[in-house]
Backbone as JSON, one array per atom type, in Angstrom:
{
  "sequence": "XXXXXXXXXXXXXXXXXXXXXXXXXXXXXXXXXXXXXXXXXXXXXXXXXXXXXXXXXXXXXXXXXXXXXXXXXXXXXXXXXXXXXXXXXXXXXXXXXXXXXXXXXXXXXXXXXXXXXXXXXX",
  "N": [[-42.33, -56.09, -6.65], [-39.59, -58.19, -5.37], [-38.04, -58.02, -2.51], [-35.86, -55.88, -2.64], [-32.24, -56.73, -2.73], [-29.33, -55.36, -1.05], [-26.09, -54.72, -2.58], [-22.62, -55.48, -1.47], [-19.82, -53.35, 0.37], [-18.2, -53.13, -1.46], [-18.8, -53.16, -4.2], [-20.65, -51.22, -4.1], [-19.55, -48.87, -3.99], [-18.4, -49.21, -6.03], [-20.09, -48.54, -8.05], [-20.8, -46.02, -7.13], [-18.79, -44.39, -7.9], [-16.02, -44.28, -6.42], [-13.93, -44.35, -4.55], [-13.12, -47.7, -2.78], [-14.03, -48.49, 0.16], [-11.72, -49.37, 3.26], [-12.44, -51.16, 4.67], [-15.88, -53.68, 5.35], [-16.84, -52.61, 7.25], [-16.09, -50.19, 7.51], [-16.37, -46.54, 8.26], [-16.69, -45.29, 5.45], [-17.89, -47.53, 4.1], [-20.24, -47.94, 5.78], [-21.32, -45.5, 5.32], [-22.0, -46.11, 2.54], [-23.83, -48.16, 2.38], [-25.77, -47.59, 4.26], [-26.92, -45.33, 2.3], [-27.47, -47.17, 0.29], [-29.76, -48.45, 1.77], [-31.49, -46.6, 2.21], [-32.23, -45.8, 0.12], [-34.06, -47.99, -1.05], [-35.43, -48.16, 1.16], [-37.11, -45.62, 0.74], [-38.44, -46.24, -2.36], [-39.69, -48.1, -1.04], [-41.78, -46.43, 0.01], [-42.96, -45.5, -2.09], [-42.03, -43.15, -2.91], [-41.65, -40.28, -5.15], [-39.52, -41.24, -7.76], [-37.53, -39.41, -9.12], [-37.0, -37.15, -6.9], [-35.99, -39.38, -4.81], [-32.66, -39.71, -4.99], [-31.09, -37.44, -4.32], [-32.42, -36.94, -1.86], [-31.62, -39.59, -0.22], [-29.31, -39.46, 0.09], [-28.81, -36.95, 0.83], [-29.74, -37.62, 3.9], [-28.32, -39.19, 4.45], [-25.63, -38.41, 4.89], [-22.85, -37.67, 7.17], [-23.32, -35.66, 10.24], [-21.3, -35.3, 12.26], [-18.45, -34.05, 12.77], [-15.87, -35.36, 13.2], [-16.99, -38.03, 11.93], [-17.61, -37.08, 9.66], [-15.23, -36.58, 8.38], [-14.14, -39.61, 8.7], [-15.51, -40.97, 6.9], [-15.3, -39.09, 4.87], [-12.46, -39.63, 4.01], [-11.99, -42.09, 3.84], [-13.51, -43.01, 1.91], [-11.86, -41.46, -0.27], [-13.07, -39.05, -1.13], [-11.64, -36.67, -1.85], [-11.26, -36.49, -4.21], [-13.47, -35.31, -5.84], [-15.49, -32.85, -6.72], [-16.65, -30.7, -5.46], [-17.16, -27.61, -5.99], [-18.39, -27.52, -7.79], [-21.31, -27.61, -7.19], [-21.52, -25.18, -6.21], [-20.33, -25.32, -3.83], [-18.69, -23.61, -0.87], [-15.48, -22.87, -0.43], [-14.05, -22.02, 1.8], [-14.92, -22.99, 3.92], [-14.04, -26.31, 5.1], [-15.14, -28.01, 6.07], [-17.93, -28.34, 4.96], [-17.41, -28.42, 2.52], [-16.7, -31.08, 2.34], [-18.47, -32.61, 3.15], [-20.6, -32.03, 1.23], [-18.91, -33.32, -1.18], [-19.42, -36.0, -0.14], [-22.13, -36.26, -0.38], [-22.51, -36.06, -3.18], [-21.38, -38.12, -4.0], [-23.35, -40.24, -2.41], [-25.27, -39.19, -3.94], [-24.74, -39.93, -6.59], [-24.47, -42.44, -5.99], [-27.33, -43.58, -5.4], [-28.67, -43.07, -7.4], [-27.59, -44.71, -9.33], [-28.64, -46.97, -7.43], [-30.95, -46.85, -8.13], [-31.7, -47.68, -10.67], [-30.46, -49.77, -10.99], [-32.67, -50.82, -9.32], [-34.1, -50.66, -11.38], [-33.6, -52.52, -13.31], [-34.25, -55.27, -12.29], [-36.57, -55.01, -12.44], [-37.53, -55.47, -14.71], [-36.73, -57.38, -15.4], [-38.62, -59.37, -14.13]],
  "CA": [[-40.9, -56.32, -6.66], [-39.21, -58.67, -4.2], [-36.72, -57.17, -1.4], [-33.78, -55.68, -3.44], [-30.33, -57.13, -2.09], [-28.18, -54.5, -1.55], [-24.69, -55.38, -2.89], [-21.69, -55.49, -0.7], [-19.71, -52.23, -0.01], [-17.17, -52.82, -2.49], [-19.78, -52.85, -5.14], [-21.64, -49.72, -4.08], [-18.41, -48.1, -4.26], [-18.22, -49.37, -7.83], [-21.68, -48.21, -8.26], [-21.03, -44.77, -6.74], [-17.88, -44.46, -8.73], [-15.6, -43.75, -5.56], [-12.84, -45.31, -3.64], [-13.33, -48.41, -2.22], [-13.83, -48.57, 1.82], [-10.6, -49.86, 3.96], [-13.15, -52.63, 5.52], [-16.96, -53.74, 5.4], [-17.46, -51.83, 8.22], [-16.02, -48.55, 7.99], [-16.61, -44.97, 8.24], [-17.22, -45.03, 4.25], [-18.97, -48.48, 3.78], [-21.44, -47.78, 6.54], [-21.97, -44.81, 4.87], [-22.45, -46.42, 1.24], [-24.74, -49.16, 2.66], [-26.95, -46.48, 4.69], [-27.32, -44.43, 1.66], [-28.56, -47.7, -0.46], [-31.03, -48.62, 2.42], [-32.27, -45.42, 2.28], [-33.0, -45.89, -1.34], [-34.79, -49.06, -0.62], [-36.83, -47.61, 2.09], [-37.99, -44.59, -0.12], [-38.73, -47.01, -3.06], [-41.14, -49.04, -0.77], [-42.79, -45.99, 0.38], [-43.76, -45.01, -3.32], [-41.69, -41.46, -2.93], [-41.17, -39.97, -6.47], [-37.93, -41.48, -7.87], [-36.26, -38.27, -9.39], [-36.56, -36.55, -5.68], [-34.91, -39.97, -4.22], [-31.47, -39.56, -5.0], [-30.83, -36.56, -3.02], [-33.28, -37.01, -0.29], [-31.51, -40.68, 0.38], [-27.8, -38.91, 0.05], [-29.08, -35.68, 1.91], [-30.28, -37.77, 5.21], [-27.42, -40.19, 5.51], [-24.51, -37.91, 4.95], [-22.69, -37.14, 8.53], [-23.43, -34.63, 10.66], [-20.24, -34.75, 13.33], [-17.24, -33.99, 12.52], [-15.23, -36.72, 13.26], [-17.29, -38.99, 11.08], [-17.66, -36.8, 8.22], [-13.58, -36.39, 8.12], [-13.51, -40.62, 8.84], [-16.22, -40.91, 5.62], [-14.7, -38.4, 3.65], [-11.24, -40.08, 3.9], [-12.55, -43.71, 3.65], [-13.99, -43.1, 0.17], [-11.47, -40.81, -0.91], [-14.03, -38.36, -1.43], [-10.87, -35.51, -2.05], [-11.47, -36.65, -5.96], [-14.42, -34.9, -5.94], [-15.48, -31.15, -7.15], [-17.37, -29.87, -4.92], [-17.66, -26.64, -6.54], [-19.82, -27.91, -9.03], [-22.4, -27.7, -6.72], [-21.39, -23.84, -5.44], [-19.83, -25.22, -2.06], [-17.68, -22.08, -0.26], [-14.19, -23.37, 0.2], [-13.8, -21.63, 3.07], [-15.37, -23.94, 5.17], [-13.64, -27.05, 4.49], [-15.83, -29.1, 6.59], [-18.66, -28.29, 4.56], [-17.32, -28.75, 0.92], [-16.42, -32.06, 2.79], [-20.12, -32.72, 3.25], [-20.67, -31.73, -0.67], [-18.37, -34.7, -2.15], [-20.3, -37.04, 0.04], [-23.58, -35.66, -1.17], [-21.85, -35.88, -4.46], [-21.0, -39.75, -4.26], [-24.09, -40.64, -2.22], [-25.72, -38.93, -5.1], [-24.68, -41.24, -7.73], [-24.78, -44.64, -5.64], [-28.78, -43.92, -5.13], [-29.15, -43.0, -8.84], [-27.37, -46.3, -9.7], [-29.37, -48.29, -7.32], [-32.52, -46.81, -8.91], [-31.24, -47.83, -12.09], [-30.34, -51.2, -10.78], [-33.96, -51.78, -8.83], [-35.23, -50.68, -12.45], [-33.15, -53.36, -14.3], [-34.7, -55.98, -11.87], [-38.41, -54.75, -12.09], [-37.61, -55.72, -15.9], [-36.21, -58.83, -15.51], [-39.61, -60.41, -13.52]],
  "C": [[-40.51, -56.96, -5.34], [-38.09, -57.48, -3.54], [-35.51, -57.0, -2.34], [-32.79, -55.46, -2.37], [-29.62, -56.56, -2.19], [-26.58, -55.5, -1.55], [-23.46, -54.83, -1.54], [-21.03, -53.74, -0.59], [-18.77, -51.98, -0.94], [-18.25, -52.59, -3.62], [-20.48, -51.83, -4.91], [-20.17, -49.09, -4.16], [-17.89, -48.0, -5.57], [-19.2, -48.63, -8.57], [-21.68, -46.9, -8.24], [-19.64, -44.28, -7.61], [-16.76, -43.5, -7.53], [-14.44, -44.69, -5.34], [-13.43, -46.82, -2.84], [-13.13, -48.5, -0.67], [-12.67, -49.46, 2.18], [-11.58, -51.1, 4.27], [-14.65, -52.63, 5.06], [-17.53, -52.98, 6.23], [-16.95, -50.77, 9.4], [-16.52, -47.32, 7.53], [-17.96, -44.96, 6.59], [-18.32, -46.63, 3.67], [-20.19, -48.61, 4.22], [-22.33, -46.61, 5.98], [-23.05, -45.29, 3.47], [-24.1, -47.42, 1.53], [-26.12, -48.4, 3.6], [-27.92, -45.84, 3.78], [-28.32, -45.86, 0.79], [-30.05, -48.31, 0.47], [-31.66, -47.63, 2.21], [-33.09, -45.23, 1.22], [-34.59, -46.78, -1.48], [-35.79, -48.85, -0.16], [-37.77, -46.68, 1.45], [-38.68, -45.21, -1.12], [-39.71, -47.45, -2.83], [-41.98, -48.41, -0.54], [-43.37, -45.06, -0.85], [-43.21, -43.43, -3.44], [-41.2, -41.16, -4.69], [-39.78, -40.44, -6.71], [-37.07, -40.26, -8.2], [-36.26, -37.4, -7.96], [-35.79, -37.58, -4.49], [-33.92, -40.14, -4.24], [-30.91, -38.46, -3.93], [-31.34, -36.63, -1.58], [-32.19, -38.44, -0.07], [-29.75, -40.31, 0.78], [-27.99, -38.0, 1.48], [-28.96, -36.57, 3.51], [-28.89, -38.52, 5.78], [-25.92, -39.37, 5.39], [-24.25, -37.33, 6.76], [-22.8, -36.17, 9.27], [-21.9, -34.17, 11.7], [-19.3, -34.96, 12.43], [-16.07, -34.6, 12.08], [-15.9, -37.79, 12.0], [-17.77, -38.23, 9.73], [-16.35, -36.54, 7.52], [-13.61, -38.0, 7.85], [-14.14, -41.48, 6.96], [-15.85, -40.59, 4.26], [-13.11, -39.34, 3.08], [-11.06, -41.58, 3.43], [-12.86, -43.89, 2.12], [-13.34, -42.23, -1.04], [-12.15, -39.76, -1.46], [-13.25, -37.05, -1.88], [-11.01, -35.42, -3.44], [-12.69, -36.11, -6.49], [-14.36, -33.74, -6.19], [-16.79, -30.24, -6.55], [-17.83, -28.1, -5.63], [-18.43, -26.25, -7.66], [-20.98, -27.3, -8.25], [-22.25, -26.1, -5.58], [-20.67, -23.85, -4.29], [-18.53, -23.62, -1.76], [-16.22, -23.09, 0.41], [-13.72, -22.77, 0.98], [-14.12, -22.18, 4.53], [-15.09, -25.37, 4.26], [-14.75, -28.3, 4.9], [-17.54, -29.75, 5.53], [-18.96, -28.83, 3.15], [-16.99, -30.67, 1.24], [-17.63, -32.56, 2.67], [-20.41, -32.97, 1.93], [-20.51, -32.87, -1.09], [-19.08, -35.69, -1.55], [-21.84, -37.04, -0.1], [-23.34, -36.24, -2.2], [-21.89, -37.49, -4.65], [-22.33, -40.56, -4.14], [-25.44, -40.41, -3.48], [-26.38, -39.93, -6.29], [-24.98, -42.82, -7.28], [-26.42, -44.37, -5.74], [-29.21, -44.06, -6.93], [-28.92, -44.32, -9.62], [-28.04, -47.71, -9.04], [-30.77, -47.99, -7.79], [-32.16, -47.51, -10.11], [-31.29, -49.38, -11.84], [-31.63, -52.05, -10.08], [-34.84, -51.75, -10.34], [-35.04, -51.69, -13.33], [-33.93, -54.71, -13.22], [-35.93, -56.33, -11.63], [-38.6, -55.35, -14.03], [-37.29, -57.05, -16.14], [-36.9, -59.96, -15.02], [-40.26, -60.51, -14.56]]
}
């Protein structure tokens, strides 16, 4: 398979089924575009695909504060249900974390989907 082209961040935002980022290169687009490199990178190194969705979500979601509030807010990530996934709403920061798990989630699953529609199309 040649180098898959990740799409812009409005399109991973389409992809991840989220809000669209304020700019190319904020908070939430840097995130979206992290998470599909990440895909990319796992892809080339032959890692099982059903454990790359989370692992590529898991690593690039934020750790400080500040940029997991500028992330969360960027992608609208409040449309999300974190309690799907057990989060403790008592720590808001955390269920914060969750929905971008949650999004990053789906964009990797859709760019698997989308490196698989292109491994079909050579």
């Amino acid at each position: 398979m040649d180098e898959y082209e990740i799409p812009n961040p409005y399109v991973l935002a389409g992809m991840a089924g989220c809000a669209s980022p304020d700019t190319e290169d904020s908070a939430g687009a840097l995130f979206l575009t992290l998470v599909a490199d990440s895909v990319r990178d796992l892809v080339a190194e032959d890692e099982d695909r059903d454990e790359i969705p989370f692992q590529a979500a898991d690593e690039c979601v934020p750790i400080y504060t500040h940029k997991v509030w500028r992330t969360f807010v960027d992608l609208a990530a409040w449309q999300e249900d974190p309690t799907d996934l057990s989060a403790d709403a008592s720590d808001m920061e955390q269920c914060a974390k969750v929905c971008l798990l949650m999004i990053g989630e789906r964009l990797a699953w859709a760019i698997l989907e989308d490196m698989g529609t292109e491994d079909e199309d050579e």
